[in-house]
N, CA, C and O atoms as a DFTB+ gen file, in Angstrom:
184 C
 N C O
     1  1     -28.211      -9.262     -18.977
     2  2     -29.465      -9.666     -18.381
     3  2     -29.339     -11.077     -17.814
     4  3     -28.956     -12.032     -18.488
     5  1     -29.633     -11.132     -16.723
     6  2     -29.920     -12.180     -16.451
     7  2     -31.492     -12.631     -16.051
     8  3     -32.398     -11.832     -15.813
     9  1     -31.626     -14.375     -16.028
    10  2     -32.914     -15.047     -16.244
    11  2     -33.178     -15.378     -14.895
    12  3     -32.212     -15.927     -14.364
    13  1     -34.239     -15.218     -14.106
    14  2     -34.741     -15.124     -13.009
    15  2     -36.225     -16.145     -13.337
    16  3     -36.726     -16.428     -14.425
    17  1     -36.634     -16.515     -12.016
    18  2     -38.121     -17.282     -11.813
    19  2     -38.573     -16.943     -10.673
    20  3     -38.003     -17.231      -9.620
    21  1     -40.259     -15.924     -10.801
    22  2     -40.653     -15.367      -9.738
    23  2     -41.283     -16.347      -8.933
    24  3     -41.946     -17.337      -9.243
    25  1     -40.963     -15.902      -7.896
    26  2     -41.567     -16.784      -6.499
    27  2     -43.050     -17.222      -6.544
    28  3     -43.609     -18.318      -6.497
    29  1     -43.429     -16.074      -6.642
    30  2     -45.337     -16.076      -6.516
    31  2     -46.131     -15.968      -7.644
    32  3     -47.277     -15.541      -7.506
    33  1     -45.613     -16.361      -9.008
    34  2     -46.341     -16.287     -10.352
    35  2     -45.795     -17.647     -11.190
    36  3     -46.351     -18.558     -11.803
    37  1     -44.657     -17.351     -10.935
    38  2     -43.739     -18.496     -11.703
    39  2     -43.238     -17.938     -12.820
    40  3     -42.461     -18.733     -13.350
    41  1     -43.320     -17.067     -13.333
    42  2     -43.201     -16.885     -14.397
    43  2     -41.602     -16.186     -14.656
    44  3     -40.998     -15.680     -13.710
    45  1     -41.002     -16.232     -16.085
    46  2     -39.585     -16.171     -16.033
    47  2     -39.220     -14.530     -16.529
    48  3     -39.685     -13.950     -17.510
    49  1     -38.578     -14.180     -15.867
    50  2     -38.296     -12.558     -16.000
    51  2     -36.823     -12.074     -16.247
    52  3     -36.204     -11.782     -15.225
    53  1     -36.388     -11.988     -17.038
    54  2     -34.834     -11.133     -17.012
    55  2     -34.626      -9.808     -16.798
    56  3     -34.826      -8.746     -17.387
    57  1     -34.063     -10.278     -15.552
    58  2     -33.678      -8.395     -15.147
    59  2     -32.808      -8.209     -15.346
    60  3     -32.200      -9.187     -15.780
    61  1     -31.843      -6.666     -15.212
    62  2     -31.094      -6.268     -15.137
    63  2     -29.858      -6.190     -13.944
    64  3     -30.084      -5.407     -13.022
    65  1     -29.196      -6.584     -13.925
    66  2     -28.323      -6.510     -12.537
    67  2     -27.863      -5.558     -12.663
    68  3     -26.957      -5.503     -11.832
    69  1     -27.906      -4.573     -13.287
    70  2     -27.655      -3.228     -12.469
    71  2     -28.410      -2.054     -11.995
    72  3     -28.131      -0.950     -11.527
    73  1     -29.479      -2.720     -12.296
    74  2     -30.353      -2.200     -11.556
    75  2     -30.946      -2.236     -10.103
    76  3     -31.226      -3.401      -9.820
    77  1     -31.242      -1.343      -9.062
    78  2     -31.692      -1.689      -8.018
    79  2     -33.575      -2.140      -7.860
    80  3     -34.431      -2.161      -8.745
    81  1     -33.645      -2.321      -7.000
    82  2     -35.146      -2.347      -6.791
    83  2     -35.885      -3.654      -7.759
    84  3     -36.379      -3.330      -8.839
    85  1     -35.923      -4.775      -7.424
    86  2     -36.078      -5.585      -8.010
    87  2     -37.691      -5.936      -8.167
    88  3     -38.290      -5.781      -7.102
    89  1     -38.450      -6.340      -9.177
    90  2     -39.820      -6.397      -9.016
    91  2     -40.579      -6.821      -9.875
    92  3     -40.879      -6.116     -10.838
    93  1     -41.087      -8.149      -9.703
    94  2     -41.992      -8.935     -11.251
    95  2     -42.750      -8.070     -11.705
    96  3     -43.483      -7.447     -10.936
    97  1     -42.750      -7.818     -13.137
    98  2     -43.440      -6.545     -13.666
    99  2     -45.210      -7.359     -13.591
   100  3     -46.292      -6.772     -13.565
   101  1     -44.981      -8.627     -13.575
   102  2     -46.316      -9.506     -13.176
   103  2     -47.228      -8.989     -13.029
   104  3     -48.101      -8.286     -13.538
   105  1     -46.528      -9.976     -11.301
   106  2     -47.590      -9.480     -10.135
   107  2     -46.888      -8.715      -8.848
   108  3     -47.389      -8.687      -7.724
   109  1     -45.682      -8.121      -9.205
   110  2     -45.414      -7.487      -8.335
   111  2     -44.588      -8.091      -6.995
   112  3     -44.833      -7.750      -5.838
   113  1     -43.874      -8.761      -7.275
   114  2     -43.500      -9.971      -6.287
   115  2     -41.689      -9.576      -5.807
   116  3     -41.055      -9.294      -6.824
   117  1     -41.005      -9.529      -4.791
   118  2     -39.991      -9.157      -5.318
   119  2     -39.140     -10.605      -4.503
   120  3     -38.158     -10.426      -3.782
   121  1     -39.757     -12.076      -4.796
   122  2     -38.931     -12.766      -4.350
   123  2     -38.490     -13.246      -5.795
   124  3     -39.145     -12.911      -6.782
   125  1     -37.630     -13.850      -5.867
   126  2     -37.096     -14.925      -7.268
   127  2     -36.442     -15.733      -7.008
   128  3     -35.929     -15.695      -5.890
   129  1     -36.093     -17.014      -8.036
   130  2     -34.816     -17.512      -7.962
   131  2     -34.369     -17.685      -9.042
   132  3     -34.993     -17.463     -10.080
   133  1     -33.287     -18.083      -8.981
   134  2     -32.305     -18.226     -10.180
   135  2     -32.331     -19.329     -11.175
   136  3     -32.197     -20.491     -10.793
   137  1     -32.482     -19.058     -12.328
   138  2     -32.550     -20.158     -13.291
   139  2     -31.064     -20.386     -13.619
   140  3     -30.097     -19.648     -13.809
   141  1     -31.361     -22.195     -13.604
   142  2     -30.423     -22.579     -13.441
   143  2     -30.510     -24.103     -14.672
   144  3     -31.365     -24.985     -14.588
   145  1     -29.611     -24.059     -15.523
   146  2     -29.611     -25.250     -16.649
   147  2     -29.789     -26.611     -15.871
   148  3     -29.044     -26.428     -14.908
   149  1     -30.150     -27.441     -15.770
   150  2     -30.608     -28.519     -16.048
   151  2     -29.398     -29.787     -15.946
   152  3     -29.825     -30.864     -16.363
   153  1     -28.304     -29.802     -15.571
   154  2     -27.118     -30.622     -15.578
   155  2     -27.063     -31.457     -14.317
   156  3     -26.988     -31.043     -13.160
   157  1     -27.109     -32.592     -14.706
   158  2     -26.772     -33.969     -13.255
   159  2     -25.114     -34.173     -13.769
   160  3     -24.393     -34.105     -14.764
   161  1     -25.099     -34.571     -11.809
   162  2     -23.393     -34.128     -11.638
   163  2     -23.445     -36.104     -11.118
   164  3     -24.344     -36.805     -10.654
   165  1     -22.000     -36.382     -11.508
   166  2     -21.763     -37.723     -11.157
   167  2     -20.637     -37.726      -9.984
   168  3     -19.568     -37.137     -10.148
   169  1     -20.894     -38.308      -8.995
   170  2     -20.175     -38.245      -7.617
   171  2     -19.497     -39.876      -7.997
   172  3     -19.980     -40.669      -8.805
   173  1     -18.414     -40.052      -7.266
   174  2     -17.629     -41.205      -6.683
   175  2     -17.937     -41.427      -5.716
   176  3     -17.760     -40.533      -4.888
   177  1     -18.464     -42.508      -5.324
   178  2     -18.667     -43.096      -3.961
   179  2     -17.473     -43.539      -3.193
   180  3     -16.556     -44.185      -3.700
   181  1     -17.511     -43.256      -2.251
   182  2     -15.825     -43.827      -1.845
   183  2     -15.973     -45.016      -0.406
   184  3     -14.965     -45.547       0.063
């Protein structure tokens, strides 16, 4: 399963990736995005 965040509710949903037909059991929404941890990246300035 993976952890998803619906577009038009907000709310956090784990679907199945092997499943087709994707769809917030919500409100019915079938945009999302991907949850993603929380980590700041440190660059070198050059």
């Amino acid at each position: 399963m993976i952890t998803y965040r619906c577009g038009k509710c907000g709310k956090v949903v784990e679907i199945d990736s092997e499943r087709m037909g994707i769809k917030c059991p919500f409100c019915g929404s079938k945009i999302f995005y991907k949850e993603r941890p929380p980590t700041a990246r440190k660059l070198k300035a050059r």
